[in-house]
N, C-alpha and C positions, 0 to 999 in steps of 0.2 A: 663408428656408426652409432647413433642416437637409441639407446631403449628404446624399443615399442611404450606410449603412454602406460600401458594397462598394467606394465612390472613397473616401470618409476614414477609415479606421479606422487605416490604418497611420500611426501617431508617425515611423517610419523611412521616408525616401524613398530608395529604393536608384537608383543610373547606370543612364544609358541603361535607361529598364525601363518602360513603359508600365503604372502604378501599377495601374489598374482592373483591366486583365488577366493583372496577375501570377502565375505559380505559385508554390506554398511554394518560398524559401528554403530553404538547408540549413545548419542551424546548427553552427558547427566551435566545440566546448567544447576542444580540443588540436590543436597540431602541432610533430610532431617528424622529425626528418628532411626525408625529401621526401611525407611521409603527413599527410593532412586526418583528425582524428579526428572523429567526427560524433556527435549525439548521439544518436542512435537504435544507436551501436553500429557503425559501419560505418566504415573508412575506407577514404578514397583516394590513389592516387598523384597528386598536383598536378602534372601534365603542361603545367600554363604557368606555373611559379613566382610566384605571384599576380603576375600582369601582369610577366612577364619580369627581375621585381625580388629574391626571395629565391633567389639563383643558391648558400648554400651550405645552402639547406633550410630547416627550421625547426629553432629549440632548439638550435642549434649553442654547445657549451658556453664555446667559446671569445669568444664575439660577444657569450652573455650575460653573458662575466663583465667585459667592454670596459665594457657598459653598467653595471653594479652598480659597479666601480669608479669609474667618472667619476660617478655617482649620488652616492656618498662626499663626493666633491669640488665638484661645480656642475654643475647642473642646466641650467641656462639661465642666460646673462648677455646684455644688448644688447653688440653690436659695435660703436653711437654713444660713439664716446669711452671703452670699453674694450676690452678684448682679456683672451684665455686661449689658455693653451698649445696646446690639441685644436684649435683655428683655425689657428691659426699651423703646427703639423706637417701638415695634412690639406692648407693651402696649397702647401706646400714637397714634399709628397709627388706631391700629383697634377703639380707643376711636372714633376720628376723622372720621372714615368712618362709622360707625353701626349708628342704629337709635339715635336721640337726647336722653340725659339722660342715657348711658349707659357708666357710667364712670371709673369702675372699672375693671381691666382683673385678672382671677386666670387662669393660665395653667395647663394643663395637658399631656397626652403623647399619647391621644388614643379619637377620637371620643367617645368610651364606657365610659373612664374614665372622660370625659368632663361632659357628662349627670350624671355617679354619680354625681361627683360635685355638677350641678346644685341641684339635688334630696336632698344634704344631707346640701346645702345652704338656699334651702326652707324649711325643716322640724327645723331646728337650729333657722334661724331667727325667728320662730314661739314662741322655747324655748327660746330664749334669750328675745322678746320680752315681756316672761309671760304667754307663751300660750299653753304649750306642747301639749294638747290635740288636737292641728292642725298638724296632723302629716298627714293625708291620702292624695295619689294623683291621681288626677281625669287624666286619659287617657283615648283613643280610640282603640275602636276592630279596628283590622288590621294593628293599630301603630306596629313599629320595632323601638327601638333605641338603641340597641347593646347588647352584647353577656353576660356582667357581670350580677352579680348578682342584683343589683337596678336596672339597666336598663330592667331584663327579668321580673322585677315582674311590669314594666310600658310597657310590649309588650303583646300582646293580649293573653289573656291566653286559649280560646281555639281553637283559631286555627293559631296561633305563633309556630312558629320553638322553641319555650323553653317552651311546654302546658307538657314537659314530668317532668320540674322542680317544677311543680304549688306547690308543698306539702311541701317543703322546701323555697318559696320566701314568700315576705310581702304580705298580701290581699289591693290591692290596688282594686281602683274604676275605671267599664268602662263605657263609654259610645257610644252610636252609632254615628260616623261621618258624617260628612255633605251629602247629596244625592241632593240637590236639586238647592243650591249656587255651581252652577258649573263655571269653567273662561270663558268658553269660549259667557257667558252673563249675565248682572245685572242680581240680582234675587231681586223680590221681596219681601217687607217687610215680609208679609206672609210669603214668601219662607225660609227669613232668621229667623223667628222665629221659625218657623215650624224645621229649624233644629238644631237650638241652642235648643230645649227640653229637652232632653235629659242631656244635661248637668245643662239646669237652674230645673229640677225634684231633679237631684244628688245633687246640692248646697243647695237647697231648703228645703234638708230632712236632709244632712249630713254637710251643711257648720261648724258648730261649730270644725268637727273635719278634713275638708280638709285644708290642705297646700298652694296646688297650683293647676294648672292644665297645663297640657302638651300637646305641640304638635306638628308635624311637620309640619311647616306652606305651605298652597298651593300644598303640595307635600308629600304624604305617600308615600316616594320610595319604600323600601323592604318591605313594607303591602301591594302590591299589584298599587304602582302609583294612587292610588286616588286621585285626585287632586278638589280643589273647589275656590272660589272666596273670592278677599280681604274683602269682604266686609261682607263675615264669619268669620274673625278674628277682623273687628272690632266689631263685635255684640259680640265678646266673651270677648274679653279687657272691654265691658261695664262691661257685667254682671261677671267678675272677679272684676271688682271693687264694682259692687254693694253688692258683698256678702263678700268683704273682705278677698279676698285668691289670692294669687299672680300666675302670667301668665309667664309661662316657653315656650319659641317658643328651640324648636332643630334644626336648621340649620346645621348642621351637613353633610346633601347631598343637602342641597337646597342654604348655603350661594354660595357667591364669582359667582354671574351671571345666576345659573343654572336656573332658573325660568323667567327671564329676566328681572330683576332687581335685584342690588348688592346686597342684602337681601330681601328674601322673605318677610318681613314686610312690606318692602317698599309700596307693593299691596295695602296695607292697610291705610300707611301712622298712624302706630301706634309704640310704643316701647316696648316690653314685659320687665318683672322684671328682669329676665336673659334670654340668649341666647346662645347659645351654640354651636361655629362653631371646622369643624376638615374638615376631608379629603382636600376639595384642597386650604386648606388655607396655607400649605406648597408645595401647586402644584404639590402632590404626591412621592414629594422627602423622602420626613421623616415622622414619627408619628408624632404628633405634634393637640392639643385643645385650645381652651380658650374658660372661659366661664366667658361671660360679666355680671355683674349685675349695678343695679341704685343704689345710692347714700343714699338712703331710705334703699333698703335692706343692703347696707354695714355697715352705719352707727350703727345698731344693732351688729354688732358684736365687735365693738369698745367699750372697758370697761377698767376697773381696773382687774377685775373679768380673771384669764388667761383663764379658761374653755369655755368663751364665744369668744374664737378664733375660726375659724372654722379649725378642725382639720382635714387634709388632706395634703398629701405633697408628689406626684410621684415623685420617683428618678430625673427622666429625665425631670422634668416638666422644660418650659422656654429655656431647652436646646439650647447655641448658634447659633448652624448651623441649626438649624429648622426653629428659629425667622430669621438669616439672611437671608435666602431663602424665607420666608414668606413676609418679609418686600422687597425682592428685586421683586416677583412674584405678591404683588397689584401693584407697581409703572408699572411692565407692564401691568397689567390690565388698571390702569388709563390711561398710556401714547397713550395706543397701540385702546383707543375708545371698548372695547371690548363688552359692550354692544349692539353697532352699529351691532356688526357681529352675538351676539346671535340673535339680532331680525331676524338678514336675515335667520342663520339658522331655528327659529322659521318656518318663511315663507315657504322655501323650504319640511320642516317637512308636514307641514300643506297640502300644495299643492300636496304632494306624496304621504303620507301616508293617509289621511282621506278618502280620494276616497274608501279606502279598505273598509269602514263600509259599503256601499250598493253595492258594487262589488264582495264583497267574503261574503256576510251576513252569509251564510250557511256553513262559517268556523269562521268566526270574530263574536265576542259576541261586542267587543267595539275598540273605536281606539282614545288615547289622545295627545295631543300636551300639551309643554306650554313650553315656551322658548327652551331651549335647551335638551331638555327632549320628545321623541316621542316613544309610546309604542302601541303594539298592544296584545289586549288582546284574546286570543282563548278561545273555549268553555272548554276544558278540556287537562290537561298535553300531554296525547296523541297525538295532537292535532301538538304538536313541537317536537317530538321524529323526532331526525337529522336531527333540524333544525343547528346545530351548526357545523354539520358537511359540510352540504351545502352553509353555509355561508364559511366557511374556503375553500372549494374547488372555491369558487371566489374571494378569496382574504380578507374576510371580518371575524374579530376577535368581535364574539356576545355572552353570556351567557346568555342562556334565564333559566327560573326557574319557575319552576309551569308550570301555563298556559299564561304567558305572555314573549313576546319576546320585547327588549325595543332596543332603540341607547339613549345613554350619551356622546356625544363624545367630545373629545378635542377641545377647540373651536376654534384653528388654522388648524384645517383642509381645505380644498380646497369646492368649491362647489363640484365639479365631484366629489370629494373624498365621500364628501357626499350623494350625488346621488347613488355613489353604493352602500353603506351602506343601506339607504334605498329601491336601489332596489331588494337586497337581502332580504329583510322582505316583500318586494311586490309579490316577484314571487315565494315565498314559499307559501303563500297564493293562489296568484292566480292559480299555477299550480296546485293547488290540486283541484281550484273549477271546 
């Protein structure tokens, strides 16, 4: 018997979207800058850089001409038994910019495929070590690190957008995240012990057979923006090492500035064993990962023996006009002082938004900053029902989800530009209180 039109007509299945009850889409025929052109005539400010990934806008003349020259040259080549130059500089560049000791780049083609990677680099070094029995990885309730299958069984499983896959992924290990090392002040020792628990209980019982442990540092984006202090990722780099199981950071939404420093580690002034950067490490141009490891863990895979290669190899992994575009979009980051402009946006963030935790209390449960990154958390989903629609009727392009409504935005936007951005999230709030 034939769908009802209203579940099949659409050819296009868009994420996360409950197909039957979808609203119209808004169709973008252009973008330039930090502006969505639409086609009814209308643009917006993209207030979350499509998904925290085009940090220097759109149309940026210099990004498209990365890509038209490497176009010139080679399109795509496999990395099975070749190599080109855009692989080999983008390797040796991000070596030079990531924390000390992170010498090695394996590509990938996807943020999700980046963290496999990592996941199936930590369980392997373990075997090739000697040690198969370190297969388990320690995560956090509320963590997200993408939609695959290794990645859902290291995203919270019960109350993760994939708690419906739990009976078909690996049983991995969780634990509760930081509550008390928050950024926005030292915590004390106490404080930091008090939340590293949790994880030094799970080592403590289970270390012979964990792996690694995972996390996304300073920044739980799609678990809800939790955010906490560097000074919880060095108490955790401790006690990874003290128990002898290596430290996975996912940078994935938090590298290339978003936290206000060029890696989230930075905070910390620490190096995790692997790392794992995507979204705007090709500035939103292309799919495009790498996941960095140390010299330690590489080393172990380096044998006689071919099995202890690490077996993995996306088609597209290294892809030339990805790295070209990657390697032409840090030079503007370097050139262009971009950190200078997060902190101001930080600033601006700060000064607009915070006010809402004791101006709107009786709508606002919480309100965080940290770098370039400013969210407001509501009591319950309800809470934003047409909040996206009010922000579009002023000009401003937001996706809130659950009960938080957040800005990620481009970081060449304008102050004003910004301004409105935020005060579309202020007078949704406010007018309701």
């Amino acid at each position: 018997m034939a769908m009802p039109r209203n579940m099949s007509h659409d050819p296009l299945w868009f994420p996360y979207t409950q197909m039957k009850t979808r609203g119209q889409y808004l169709k973008v025929v252009s973008a330039r800058g930090v502006y969505l052109h639409l086609e009814d005539g209308r643009r917006l400010i993209d207030g979350i850089a499509s998904w925290w990934s085009a940090i220097h806008g759109y149309a940026h003349p210099e990004l498209d001409e990365a890509i038209r020259e490497q176009l010139d040259r080679i399109a795509h080549v496999m990395l099975g038994g070749l190599v080109h130059q855009p692989a080999i500089d983008l390797a040796q560049k991000l070596v030079e910019i990531t924390p000390p000791g992170l010498n090695h780049v394996f590509f990938g083609d996807s943020g999700s495929v980046g963290v496999e990677i990592a996941l199936k680099m930590a369980i392997q070094y373990w075997a090739n070590c000697g040690r198969p029995e370190k297969h388990k990885i320690i995560a956090f309730r509320g963590a997200y690190h993408g939609d695959t299958s290794g990645c859902m069984a290291v995203c919270d499983p019960d109350e993760g957008m994939h708690k419906l896959f739990a009976a078909i992924l690996p049983r991995q290990l969780f634990a509760d995240g930081p509550t008390r090392c928050l950024p926005d002040r030292t915590p004390s020792a106490e404080e930091i012990e008090a939340d590293l628990a949790p994880v030094r209980r799970l080592l403590e019982d289970r270390r012979q057979e964990v792996a690694a442990v995972i996390i996304e540092p300073m920044l739980q984006a799609a678990g809800g923006f939790r955010m906490h202090h560097g000074d919880y990722l060095s108490g955790l780099r401790a006690l990874c090492d003290a128990h002898d199981v290596l430290l996975i950071f996912d940078e994935v939404a938090t590298g290339f500035g978003r936290t206000g420093r060029l890696f989230a580690a930075e905070h910390a002034g620490i190096t995790p064993d692997i790392m794992v950067l995507g979204k705007a490490l090709t500035a939103g141009y292309l799919g495009h990962s790498a996941t960095l490891t140390t010299t330690k863990v590489y080393e172990a895979f380096l044998s006689d023996d071919s099995s202890k290669a690490l077996m993995h190899g996306p088609t597209f992994m290294g892809n030339p006009l990805a790295c070209a575009v990657a390697l032409r979009s840090i030079e503007i980051f370097q050139r262009e002082n971009y950190l200078q402009r997060i902190a101001q946006i930080e600033s601006l963030l700060k000064e607009h938004l915070l006010p809402l935790r004791e101006a709107t209390k009786e709508k606002v449960r919480d309100v965080r900053v940290l770098g370039a990154c400013g969210v407001v958390e509501a009591y319950k989903p309800a809470d934003l029902a047409g909040v996206q629609q009010f922000g579009m009727d002023r000009g401003v392009w937001l996706r809130p989800f659950d009960r938080y409504v957040y800005t990620m935005p481009p970081y060449v936007l304008s102050d004003e530009e910004l301004l409105r951005v935020v005060g579309v999230m202020r007078e949704w709030f406010e007018r309701r209180g």
